[in-house]
C-alpha positions in Angstrom: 248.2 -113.9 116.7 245.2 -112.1 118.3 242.6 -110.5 115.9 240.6 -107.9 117.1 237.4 -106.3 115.3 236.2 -102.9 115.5 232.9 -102.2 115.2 232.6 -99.7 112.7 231.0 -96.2 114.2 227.7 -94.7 113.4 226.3 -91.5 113.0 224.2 -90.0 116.3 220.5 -90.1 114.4 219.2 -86.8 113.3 217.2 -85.0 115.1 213.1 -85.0 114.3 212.2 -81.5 112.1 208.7 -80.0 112.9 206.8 -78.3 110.3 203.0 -76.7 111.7 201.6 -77.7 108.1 198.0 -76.0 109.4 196.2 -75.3 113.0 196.9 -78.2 115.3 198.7 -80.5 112.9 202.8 -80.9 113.1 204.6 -83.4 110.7 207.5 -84.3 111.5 210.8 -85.6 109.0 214.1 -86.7 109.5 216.5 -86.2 106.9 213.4 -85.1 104.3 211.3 -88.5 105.3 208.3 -88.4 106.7 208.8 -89.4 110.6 205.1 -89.0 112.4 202.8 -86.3 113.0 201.0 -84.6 116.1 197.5 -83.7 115.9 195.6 -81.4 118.5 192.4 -83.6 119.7 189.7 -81.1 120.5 190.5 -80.6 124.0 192.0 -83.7 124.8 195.8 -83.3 124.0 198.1 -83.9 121.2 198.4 -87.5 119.7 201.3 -88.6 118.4 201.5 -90.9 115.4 204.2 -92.7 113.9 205.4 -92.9 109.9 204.2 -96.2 110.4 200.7 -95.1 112.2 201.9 -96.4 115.8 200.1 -94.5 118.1 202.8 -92.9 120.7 199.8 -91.7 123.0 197.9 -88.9 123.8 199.9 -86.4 125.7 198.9 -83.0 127.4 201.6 -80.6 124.9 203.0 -80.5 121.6 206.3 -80.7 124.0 205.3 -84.0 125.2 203.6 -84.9 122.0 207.3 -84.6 120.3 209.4 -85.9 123.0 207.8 -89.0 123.4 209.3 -89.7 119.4 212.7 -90.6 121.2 211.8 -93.4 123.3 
């Protein structure tokens, strides 16, 4: 008798909600938990921060900025 196993399936993760929460600050959430935030750095691009304060980088827009939270 052969036994097989099925991995059971999970759920795609859900997708990173941006709130502007004042000029040149973004917070991020997934499913109401806080998930990061982009900041604007006078000039210098947006950094991207992690819920766990991981620095993601400095990147040249908030596009980038947000993108680089799905690597």
């Amino acid at each position: 008798m052969t036994m097989t196993s099925h991995a059971p399936h999970s759920a795609p993760p859900s997708p990173i909600v941006w709130t502007s929460v004042q000029s040149g600050l973004w917070v991020g959430k997934i499913d109401g938990e806080f998930a990061g935030m982009i900041e604007a750095s006078k000039g210098q691009g947006y950094v991207a921060t992690t819920r766990l304060a991981k620095s993601l980088g400095t990147f040249a827009s908030v596009s980038e900025a947000k993108a680089s939270f799905s690597g």
